[in-house]
N, C-alpha and C positions, 0 to 999 in steps of 0.2 A: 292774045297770049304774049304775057312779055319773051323777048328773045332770053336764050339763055348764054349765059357765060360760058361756065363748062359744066362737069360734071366728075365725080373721081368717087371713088370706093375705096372707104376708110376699113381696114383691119387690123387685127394686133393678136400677140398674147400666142404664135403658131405653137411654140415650145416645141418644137422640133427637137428630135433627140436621139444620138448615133445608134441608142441600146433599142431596137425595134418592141421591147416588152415592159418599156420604160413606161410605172404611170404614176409615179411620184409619189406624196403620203396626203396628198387632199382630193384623190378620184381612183377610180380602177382601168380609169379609160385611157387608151395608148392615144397620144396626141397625131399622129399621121393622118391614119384613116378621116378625121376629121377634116383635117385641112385639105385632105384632097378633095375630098368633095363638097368643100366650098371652093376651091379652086375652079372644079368643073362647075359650081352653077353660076362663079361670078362669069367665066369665061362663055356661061350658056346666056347672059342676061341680054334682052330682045332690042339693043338699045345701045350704043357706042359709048362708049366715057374717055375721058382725058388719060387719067393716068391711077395708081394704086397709092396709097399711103398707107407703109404698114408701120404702125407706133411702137414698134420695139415687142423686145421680148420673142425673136423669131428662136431661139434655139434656149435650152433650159442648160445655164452653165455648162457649156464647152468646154474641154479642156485645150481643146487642139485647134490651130485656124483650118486645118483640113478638114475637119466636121463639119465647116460650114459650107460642104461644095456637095452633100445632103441635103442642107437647107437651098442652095440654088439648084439643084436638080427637081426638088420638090417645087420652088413659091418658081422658077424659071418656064412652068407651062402655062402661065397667067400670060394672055395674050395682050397682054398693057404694060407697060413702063410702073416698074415698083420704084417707089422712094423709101428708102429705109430712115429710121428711127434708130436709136440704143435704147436697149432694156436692162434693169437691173438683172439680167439673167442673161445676159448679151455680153458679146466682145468687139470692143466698137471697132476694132483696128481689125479684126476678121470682116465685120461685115464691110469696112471700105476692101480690103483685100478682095476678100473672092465674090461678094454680091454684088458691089458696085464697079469691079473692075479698076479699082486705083492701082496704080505702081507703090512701089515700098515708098521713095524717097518722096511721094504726097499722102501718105497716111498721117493724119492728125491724131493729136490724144482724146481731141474731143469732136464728136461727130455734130458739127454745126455748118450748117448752109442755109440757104435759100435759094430760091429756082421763080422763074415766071411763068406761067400758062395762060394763056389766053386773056391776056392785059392782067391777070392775077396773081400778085404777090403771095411766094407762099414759104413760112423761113419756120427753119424745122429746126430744134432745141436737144440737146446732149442731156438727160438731166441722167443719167445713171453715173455712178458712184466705183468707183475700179476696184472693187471690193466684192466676192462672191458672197460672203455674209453678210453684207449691208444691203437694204432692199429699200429703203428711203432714199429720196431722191435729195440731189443737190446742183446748182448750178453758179458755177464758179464768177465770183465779179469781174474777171474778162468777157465772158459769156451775158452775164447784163448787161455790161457797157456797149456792148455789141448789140443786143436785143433794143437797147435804148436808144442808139444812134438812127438805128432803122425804124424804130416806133414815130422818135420826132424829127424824121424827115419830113418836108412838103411833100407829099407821096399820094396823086390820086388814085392810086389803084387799091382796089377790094382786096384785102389781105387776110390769110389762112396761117393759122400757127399751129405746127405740131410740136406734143411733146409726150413722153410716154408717161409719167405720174402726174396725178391727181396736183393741180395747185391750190385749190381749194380745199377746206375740209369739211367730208363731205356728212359728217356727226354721227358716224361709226367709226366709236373706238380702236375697235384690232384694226380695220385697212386704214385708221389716220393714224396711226403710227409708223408706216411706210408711205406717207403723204410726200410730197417735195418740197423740203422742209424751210426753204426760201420761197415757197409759192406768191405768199405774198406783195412781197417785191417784185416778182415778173406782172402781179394782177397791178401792183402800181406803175409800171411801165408801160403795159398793154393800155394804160388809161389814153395814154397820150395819141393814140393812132386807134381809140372805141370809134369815132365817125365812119371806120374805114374797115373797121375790125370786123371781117363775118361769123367768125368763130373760132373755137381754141378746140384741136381733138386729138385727143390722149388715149390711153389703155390701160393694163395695169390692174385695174380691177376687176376683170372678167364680168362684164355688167355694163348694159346701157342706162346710164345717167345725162342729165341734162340739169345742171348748174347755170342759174344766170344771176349776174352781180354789175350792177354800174353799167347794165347794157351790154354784159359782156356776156359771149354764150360760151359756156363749156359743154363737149360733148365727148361721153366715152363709148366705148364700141364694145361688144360682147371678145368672145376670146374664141379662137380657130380650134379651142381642147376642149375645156370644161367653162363652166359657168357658177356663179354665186351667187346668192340674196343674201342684198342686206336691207336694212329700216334704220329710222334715227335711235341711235344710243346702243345700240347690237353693240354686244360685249363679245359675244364666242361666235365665229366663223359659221357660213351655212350656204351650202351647198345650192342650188336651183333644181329643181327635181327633172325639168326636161333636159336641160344641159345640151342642147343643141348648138353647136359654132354658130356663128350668127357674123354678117359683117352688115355696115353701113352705107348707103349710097349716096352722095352728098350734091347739090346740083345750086348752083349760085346760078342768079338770075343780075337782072342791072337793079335791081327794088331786094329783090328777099333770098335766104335761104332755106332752103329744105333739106332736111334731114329725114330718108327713109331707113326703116329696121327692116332688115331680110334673117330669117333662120335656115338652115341649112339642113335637107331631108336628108336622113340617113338610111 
């Protein structure tokens, strides 16, 4: 058995929301109750992991950074280290405030880092837009010059990119018009550091997909609320009939990655 790297559990899309009877105009379903109880099965899983990556989208337009100490009383009984994301429906300067513990005078406009795990590079991407009506992603050309500098480094470590939109289009209509509408200029900077690349994992579309282009793996995660189907050329929005939260468990080796789908019993 080859040895393993690490291991980590990909989620997104919690929509956490201050109004308890909150369920938006595309579900009847209140987003809490879901996410707790993938909270409790990721926290029941037979099995250690490294850390959590949630790709954005933890609270559905905020108004207030104090909403967001909601969303850490809720994603805060996850017995693993969460790395947050920005979602188009996210406040990116609340979640470094109250989720990640920053002081005021280190809050950034854009939520970008990277971290190491277990000799694993892992550099996480701001693509939301500071606009509560814009839902398409962008990412600003400080933000790729920065993505690029790190791509063509001499760099032998396995490297993990998150980001919360779609960079690819994935040929449905309605969600590729809220695509990341520079996507493919970060897919040509990813080129540079594909040897190394294990994968790209996003959220955003409430649906596990798996894109691969140039060697490159895209992979998105179901969502902690509701769920959608799509097919190629789907013109009008559609629902998933089980709509069960779902996250992903992700386990890099020194050879391969695997990507497991888990659904969440309600």
């Amino acid at each position: 058995m080859t040895a393993k790297l690490l291991t980590f559990v990909h989620i997104s899309d919690t929509h956490l929301h201050s109004d308890p009877t909150y369920t938006g105009e595309f579900t009847t379903i209140v987003p809490r109750p879901g996410v707790e109880a993938m909270i409790q099965q990721i926290n029941d899983l037979p099995f250690e992991i490294d850390f959590i990556l949630h790709t954005g989208d933890v609270m559905t337009d905020p108004q207030e950074t104090a909403e967001y100490e909601m969303a850490r009383e809720v994603l805060g009984k996850l017995r693993w280290p969460v790395y947050y994301l920005a979602g188009n429906h996210d406040r990116a300067d609340a979640i470094q405030q109250v989720l990640m513990g920053r002081s005021r005078d280190t809050i950034r406009a854009r939520l970008d880092y990277e971290f190491e795990r277990s000799g694993v590079q892992v550099i996480c991407l701001d693509s939301s837009v500071p606009d509560p009506d814009i839902h398409f992603g962008h990412l600003q050309p400080e933000q790729l010059d920065w993505l690029d500098a790190l791509c063509a480094a001499p760099d032998p470590r396995p490297l993990v990119v998150g980001v919360h939109h779609h960079a690819l289009p994935l040929e449905t209509p309605w969600i590729d018009r809220i695509i990341l509408d520079n996507g493919e200029a970060m897919h040509r900077i990813l080129l540079k550091a594909q040897h190394r690349l294990r994968g790209v994992f996003y959220g955003h579309i409430h649906e596990s997909v798996v894109t691969v282009r140039d060697g490159i793996s895209y992979y998105s995660v179901l969502s902690g609320w509701f769920q959608t189907r799509t097919w190629h050329g789907q013109e009008i929005p559609q629902n998933e009939p089980l709509t069960l939260p779902g996250f992903n468990v992700v386990t890099l080796t020194e050879k391969d990655t695997f990507v497991r789908y888990y659904r969440v019993k309600m």
